[in-house]
Backbone as a ProteinNet text record, in pm:
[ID]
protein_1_A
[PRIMARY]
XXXXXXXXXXXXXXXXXXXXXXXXXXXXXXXXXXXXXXXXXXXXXXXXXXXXXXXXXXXXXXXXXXXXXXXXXXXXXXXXXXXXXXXXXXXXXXXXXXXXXXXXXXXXXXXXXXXXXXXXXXXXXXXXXXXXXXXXXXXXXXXXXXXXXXXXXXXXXXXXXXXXXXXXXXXXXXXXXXXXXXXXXXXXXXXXXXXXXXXXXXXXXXXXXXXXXXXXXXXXXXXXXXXX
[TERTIARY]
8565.3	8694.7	8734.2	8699.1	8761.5	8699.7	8585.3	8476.3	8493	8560.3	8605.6	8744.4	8815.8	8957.8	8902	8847.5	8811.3	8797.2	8664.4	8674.9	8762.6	8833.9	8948.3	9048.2	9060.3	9164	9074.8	8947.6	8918.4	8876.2	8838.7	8830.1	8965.5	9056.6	9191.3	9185.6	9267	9241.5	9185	9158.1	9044.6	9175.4	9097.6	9205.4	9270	9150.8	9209.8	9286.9	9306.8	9442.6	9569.2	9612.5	9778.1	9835.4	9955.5	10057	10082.2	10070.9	10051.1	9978.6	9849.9	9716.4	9752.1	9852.8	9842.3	9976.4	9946.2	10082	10035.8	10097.5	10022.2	9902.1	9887.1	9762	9647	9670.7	9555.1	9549	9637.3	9628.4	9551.2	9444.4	9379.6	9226.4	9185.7	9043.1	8928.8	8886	8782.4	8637.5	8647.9	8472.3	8542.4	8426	8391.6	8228.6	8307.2	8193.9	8186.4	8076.2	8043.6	7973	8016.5	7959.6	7942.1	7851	7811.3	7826.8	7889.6	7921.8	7909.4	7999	7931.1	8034.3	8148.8	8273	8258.2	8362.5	8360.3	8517.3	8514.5	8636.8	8654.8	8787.5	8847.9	8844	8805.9	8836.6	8685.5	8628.2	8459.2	8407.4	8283.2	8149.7	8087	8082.8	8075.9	7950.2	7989.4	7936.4	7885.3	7847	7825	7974.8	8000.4	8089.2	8093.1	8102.2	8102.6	8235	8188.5	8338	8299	8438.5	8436.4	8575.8	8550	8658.2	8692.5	8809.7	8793.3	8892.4	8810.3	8852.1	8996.5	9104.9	9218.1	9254.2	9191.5	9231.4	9312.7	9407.5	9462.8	9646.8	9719.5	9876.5	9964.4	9862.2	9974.6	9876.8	9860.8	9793.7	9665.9	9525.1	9482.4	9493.3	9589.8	9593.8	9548.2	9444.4	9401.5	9427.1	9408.8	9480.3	9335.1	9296.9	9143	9225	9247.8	9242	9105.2	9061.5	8957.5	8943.2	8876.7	8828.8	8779.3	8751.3	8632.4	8654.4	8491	8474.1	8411.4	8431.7	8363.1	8330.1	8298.1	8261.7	8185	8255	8120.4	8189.8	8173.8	8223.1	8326.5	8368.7	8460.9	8377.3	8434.8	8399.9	8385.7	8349	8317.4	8438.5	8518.5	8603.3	8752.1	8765.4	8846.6	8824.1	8746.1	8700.5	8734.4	8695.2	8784.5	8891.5	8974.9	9131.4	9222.7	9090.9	9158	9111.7	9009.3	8974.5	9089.2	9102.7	9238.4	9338.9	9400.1	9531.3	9508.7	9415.6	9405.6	9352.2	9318.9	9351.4	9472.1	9536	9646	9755.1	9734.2	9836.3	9801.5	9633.4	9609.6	9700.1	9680.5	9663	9849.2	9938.6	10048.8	10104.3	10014.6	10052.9	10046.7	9977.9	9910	10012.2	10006.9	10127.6	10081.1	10217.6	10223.7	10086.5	10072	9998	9840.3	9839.7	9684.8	9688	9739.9	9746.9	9730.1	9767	9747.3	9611.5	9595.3	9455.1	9322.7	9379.5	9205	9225.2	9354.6	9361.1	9343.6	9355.6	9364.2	9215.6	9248.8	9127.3	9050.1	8921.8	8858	8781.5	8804.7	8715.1	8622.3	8530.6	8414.6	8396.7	8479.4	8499.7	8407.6	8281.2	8138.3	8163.1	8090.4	8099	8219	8259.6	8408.3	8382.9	8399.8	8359.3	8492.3	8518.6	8643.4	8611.6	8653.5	8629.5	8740.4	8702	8826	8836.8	8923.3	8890.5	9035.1	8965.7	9131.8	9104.5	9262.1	9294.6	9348.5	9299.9	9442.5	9407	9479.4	9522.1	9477.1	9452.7	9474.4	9480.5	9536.6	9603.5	9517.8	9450.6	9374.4	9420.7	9405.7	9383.9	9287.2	9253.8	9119.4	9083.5	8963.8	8936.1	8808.9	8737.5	8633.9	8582	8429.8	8419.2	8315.9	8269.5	8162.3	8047.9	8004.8	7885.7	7831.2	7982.6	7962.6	7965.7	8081.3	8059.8	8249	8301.7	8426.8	8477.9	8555.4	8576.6	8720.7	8779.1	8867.1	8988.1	9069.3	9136.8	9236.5	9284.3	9377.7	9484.9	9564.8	9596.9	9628.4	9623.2	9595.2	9676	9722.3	9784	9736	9686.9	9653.7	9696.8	9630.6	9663.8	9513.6	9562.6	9431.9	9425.8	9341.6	9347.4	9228.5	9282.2	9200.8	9148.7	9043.8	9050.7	8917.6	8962.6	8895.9	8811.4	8676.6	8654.7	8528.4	8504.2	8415	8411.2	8289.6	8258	8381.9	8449.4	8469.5	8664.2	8699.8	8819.7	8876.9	8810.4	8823.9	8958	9056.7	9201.4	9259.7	9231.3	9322.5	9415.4	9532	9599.5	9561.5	9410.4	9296.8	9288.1	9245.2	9232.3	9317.8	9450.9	9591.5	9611.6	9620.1	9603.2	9547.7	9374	9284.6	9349.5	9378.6	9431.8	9561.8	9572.1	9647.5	9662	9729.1	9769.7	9843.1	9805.6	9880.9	9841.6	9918.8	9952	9922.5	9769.3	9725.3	9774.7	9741.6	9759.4	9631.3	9568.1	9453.2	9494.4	9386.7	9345.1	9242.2	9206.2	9021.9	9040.5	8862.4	8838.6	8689.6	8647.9	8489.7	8450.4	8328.3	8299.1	8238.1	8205.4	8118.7	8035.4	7913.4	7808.9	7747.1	7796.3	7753.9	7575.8	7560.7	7405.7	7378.5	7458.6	7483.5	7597	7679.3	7774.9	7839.9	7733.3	7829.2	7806.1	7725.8	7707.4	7716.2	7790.4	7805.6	7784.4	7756.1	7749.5	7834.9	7920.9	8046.6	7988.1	8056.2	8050.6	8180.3	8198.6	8331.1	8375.1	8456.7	8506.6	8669	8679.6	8848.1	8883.8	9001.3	9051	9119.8	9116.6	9198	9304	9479.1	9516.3	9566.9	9597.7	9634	9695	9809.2	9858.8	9753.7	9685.1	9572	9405	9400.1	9259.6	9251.8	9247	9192.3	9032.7	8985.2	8920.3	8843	8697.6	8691.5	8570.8	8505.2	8455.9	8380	8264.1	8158.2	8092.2	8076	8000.8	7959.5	7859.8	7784	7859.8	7836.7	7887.9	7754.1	7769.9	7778.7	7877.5	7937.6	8025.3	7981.5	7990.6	7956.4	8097.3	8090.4	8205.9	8184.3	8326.4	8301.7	8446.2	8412.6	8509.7	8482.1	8577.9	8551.6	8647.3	8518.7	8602.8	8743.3	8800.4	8952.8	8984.3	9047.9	9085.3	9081.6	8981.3	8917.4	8810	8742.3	8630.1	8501	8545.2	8432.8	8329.4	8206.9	8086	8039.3	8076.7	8024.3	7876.8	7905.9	7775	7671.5	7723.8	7685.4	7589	7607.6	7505.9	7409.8	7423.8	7351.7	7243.7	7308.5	7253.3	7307.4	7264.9	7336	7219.3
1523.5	1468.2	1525.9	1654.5	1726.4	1675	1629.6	1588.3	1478	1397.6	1222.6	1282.4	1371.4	1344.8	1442.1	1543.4	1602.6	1512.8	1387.5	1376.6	1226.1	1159.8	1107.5	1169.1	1313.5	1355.5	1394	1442.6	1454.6	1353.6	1181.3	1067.8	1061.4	976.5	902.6	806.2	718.3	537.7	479.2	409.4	318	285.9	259	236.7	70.2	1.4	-157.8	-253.7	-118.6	-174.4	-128.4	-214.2	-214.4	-255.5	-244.6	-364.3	-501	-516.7	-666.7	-763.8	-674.1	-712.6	-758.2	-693.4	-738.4	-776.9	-858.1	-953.2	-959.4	-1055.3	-1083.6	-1242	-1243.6	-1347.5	-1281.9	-1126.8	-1032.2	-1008.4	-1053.1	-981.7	-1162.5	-1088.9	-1283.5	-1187.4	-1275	-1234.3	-1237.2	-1099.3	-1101.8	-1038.2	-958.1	-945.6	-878.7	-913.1	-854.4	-756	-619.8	-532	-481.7	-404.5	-377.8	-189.7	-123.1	-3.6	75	159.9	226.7	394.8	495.7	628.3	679.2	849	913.5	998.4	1005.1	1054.6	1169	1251	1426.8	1395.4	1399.7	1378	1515.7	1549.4	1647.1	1663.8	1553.4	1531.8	1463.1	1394.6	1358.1	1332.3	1339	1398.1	1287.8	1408.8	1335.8	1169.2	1097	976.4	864.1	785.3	647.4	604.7	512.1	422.9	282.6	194.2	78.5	-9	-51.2	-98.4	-190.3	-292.4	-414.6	-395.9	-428.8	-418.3	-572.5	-593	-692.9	-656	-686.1	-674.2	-757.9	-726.4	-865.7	-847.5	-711.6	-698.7	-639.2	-610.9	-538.6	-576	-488.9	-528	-473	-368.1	-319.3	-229.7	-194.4	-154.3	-11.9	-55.4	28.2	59.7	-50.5	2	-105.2	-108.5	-158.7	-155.9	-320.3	-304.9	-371.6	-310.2	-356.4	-316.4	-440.9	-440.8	-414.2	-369.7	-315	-288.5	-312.9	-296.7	-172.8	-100.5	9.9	-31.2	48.7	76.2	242.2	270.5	388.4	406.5	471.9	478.3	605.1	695.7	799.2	870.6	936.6	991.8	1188.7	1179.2	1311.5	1422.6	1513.1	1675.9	1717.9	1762.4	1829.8	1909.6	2001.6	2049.5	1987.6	1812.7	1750.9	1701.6	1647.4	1609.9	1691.4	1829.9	1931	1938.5	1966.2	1930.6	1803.9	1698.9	1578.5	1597.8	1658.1	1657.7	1783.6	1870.3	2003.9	1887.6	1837.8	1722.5	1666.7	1600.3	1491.4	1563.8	1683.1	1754.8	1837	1824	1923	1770.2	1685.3	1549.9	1506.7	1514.3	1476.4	1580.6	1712.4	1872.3	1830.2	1760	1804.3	1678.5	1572.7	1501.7	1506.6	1646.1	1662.5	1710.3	1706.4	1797.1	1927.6	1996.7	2127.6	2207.6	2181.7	2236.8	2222.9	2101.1	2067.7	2144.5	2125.4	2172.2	2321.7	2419.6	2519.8	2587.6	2486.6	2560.4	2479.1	2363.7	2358.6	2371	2464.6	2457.4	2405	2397.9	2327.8	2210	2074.6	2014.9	1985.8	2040.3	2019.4	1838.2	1799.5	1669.3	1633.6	1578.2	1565.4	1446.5	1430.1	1295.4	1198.5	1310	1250.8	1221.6	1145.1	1087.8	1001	1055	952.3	913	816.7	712.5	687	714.3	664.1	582.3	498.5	344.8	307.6	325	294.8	169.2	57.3	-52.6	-4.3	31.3	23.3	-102.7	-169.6	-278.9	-177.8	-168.5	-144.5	-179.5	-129.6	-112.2	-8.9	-10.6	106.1	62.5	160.7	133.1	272	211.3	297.9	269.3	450.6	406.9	427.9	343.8	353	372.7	438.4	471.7	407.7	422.7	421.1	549.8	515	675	631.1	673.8	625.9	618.2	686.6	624.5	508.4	402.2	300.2	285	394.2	428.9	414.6	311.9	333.9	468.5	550.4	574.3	543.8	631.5	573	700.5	687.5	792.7	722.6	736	656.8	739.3	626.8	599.3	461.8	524.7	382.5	386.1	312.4	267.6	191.6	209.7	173.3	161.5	37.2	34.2	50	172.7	242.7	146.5	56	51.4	122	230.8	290.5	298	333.5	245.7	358.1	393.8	498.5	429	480	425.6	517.9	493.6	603.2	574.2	584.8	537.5	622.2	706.8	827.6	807.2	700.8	710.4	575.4	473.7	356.1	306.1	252.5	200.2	372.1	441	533	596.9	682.1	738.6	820.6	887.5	884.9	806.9	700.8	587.3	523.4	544.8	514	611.4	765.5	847.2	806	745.7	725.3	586.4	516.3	385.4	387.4	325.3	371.2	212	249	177.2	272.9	313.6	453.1	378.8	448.6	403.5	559.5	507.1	590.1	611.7	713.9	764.5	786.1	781.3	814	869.8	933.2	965.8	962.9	939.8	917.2	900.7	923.6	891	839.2	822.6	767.7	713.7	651.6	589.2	451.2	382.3	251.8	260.5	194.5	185.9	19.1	-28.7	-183	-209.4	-296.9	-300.7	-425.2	-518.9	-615.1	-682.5	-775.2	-826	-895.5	-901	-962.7	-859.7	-738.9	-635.8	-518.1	-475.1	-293.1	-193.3	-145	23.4	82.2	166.1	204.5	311.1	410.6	543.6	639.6	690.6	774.9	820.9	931.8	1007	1010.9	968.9	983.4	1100.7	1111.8	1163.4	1135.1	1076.3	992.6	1074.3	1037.8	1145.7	999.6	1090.5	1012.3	1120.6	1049.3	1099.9	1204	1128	1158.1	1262.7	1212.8	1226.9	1244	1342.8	1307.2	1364.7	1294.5	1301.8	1272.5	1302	1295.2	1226.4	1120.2	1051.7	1013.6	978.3	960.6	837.6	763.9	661.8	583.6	437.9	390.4	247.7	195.2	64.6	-66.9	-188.9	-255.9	-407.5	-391.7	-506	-624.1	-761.7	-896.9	-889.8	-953.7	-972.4	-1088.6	-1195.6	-1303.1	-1358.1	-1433.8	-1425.1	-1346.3	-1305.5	-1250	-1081.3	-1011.6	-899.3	-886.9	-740.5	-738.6	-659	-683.2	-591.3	-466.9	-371.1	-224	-240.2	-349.7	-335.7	-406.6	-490.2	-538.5	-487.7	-497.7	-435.8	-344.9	-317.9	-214.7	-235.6	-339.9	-450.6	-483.4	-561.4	-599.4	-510.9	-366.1	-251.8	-218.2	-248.7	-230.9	-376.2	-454.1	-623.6	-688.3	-799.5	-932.3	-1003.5
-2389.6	-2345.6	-2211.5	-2174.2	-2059.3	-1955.4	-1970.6	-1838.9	-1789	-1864.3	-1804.1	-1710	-1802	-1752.9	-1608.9	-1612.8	-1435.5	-1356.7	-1415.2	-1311.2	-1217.7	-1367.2	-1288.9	-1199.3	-1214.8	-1132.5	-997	-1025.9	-879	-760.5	-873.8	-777.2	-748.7	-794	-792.3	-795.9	-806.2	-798	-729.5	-785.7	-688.8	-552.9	-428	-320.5	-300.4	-339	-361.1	-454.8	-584.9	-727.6	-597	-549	-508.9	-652.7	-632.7	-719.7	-633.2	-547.6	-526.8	-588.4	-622.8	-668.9	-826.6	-881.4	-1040.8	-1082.4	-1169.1	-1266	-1358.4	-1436.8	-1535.5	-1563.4	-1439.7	-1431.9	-1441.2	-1430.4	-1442.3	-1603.9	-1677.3	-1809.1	-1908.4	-1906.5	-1972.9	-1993.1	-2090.1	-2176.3	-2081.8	-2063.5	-1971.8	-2011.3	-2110.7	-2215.9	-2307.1	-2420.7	-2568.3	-2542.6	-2608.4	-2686.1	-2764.9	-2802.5	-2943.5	-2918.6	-3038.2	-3023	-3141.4	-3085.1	-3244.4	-3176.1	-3281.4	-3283.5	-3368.6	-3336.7	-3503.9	-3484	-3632.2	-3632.7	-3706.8	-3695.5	-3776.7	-3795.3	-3938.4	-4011.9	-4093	-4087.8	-4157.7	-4298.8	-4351.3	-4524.2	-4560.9	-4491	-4523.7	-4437.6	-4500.8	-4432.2	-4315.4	-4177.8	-4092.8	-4094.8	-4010.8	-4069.7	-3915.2	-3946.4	-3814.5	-3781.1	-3716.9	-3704.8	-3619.7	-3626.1	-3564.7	-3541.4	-3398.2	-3342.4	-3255.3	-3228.7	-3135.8	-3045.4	-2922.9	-2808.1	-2737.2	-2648.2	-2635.8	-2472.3	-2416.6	-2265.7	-2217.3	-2236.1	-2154.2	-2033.6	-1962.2	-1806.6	-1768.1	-1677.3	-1640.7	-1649.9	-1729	-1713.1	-1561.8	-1518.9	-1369.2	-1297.9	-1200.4	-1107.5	-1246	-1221.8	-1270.3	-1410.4	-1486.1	-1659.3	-1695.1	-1777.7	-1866.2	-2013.6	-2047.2	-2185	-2295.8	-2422.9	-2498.8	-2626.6	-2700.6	-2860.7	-2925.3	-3014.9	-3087.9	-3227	-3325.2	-3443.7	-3467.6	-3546.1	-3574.2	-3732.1	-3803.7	-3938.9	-3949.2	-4045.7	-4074.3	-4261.3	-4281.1	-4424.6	-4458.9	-4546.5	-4589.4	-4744.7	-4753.1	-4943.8	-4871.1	-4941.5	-4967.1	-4950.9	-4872.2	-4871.9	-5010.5	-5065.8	-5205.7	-5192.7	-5124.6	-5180	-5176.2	-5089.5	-5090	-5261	-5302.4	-5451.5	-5559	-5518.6	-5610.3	-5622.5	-5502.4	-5521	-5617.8	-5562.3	-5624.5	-5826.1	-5841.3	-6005.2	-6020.3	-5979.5	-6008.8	-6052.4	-5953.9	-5978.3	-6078.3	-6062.1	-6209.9	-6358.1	-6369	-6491.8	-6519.4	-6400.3	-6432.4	-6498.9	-6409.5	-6471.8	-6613.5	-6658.4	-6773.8	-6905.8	-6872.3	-6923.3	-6968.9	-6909.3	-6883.8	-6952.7	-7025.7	-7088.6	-7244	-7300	-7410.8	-7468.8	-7593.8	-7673.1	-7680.7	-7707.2	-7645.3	-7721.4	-7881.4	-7957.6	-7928.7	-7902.3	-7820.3	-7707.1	-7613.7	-7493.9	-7486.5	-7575.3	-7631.8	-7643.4	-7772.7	-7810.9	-7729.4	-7624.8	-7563.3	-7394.3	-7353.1	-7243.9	-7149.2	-6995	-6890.6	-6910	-6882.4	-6899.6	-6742.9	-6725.3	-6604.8	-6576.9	-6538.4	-6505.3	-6359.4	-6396.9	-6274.4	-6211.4	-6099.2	-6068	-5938.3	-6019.9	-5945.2	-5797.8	-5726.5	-5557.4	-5561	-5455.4	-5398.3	-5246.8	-5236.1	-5080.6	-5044.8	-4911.1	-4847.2	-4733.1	-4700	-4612.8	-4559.2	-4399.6	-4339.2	-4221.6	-4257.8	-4115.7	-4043	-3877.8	-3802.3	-3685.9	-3692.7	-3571.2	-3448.4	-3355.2	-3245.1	-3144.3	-3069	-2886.6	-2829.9	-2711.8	-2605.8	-2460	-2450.8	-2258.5	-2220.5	-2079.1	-2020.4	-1878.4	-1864.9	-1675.3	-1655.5	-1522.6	-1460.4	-1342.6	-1340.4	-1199.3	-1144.2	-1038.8	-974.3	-929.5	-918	-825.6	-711	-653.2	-497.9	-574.1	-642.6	-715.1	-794.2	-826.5	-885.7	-1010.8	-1057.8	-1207.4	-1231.8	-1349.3	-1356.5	-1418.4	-1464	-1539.4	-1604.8	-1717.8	-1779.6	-1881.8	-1866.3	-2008.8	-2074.3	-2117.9	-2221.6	-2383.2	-2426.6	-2540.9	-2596.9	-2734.9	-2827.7	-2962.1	-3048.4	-3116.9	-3257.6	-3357.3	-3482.7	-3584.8	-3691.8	-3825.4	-3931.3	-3975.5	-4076.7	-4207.4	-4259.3	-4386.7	-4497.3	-4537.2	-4625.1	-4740.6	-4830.4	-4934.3	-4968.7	-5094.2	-5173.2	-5317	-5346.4	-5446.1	-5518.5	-5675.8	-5723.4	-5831.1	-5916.8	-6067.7	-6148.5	-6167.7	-6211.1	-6182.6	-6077	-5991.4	-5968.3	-6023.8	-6002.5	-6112.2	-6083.6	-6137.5	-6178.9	-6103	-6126.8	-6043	-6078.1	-5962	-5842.9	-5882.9	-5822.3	-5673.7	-5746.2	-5606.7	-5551	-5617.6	-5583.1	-5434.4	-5460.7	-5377.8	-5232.2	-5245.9	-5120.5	-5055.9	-5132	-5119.5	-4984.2	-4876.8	-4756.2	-4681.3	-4631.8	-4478.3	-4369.7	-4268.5	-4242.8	-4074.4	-4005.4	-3841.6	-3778.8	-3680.3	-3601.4	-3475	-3403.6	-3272.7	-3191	-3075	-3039.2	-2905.3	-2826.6	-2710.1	-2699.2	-2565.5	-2528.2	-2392.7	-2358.7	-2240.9	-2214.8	-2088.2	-2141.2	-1979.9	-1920.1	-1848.8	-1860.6	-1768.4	-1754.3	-1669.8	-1698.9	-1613.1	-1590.7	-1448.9	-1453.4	-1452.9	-1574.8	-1553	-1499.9	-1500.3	-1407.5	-1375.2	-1333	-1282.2	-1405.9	-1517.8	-1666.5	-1774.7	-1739.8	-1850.6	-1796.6	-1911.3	-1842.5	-2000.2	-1980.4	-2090.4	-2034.9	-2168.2	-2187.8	-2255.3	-2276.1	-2359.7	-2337.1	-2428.9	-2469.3	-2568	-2551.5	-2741.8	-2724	-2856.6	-2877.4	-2970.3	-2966.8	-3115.4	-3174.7	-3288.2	-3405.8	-3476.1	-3494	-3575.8	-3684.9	-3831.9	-3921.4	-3985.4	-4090.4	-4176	-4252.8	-4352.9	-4382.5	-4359.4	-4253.8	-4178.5	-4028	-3964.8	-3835.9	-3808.8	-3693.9	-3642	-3492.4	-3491.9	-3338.6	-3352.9	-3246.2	-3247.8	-3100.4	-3087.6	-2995.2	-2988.9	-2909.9	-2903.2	-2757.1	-2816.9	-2680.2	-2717.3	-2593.6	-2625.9	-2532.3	-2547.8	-2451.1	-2439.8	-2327.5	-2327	-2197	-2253.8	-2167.6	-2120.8	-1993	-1901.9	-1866.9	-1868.9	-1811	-1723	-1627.9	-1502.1	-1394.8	-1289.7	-1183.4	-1192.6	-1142.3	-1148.4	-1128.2	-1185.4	-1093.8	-974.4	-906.4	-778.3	-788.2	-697.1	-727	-812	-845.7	-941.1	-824.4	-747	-655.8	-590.3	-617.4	-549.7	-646.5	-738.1	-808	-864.4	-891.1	-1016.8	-909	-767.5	-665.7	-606.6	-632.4	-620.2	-671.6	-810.2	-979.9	-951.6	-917.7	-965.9	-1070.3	-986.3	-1053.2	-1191.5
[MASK]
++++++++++++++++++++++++++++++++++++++++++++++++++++++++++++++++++++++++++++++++++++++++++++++++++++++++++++++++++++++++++++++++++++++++++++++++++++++++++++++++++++++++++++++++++++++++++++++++++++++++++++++++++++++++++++++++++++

């Protein structure tokens, strides 16, 4: 994360984004991409992730605005799983009559593999830069809706999976670069960090995104260097 943001501060803006240059005739669908990463989550085990972006261009000098998808999917930390079987014997334990409850004490339960699966929609607003080498770069924040969704032979219709079960509204930061490989394709790469009620985490990935239309103002020649 620190190495994008250096070295936006040591390029600066590109010199040809004026505000003359942008309205909102600049803000209109200009590419779709796709990317694959690999997230380190606080609560389970780090995992892949896959995601789609969708280019709409620029709202004001240099900010860029990309709605985006991601998925991720992997099973519970073993000692997030413990916590959750503690709870759910202490709720069972606490329903028993007193005399049972007595003589067979606290009841332990084993609530085998638990998978947590997460789809997020959002936003992010990025600024952007150029640098003389022909490389954009980018930093940002972003805005999400987590839907989470817990499941397990052992956890399934229970308060259990009630628990994993979510809709929760993310926060992000990131940063990342582009590399034009031609005048309608570029490779993207960058790491964010995800916070949630729930879960945060940090995340890495490659992308590639098709571009279609004509660049925007401060983006010209870049590709033109790379090839068409």
């Amino acid at each position: 994360m620190a190495t994008p943001l250096l070295v936006l501060v040591a390029v600066g803006p590109a010199p040809a984004q004026r505000l003359e240059d942008f309205d909102y005739e600049n803000l209109s669908f200009r590419g779709v991409g796709i990317d694959v990463g690999y997230i380190r989550p606080t609560k389970v085990e780090p995992t892949a992730s896959f995601g789609a972006r969708v280019d709409l261009g620029y709202l004001g000098p240099g900010v860029r605005i990309l709605p985006g998808l991601s998925y991720w999917s992997s099973r519970l930390k073993a000692a997030e799983v413990n916590r959750l079987a503690e709870r759910f014997g202490r709720s069972v334990t606490r329903q028993l009559p007193d005399s049972l409850r007595d003589a067979i004490g606290p009841i332990r339960v084993d609530l085998g593999r638990v998978e947590w699966t997460a789809v997020a929609l959002g936003v992010d607003a990025q600024a952007v830069w150029n640098t003389p080498v022909g490389i954009l770069t980018y930093a940002g924040l972003g805005a999400s809706a987590h839907v989470l969704n817990g499941k397990g032979e052992f956890i399934d219709d229970t308060f259990v999976e009630d628990l994993l079960d979510a809709v929760q509204a993310g926060l992000n930061v990131h940063g990342g670069a582009e590399l034009p490989l031609r005048s309608t394709l570029r490779l993207f790469g960058g790491v964010r960090f995800v916070l949630l009620e729930d879960v945060q985490y940090l995340t890495g990935g490659l992308g590639l995104q098709v571009m279609f239309g004509p660049e925007a103002p401060g983006e010209q020649g870049r590709a033109n260097r790379v090839g068409r």
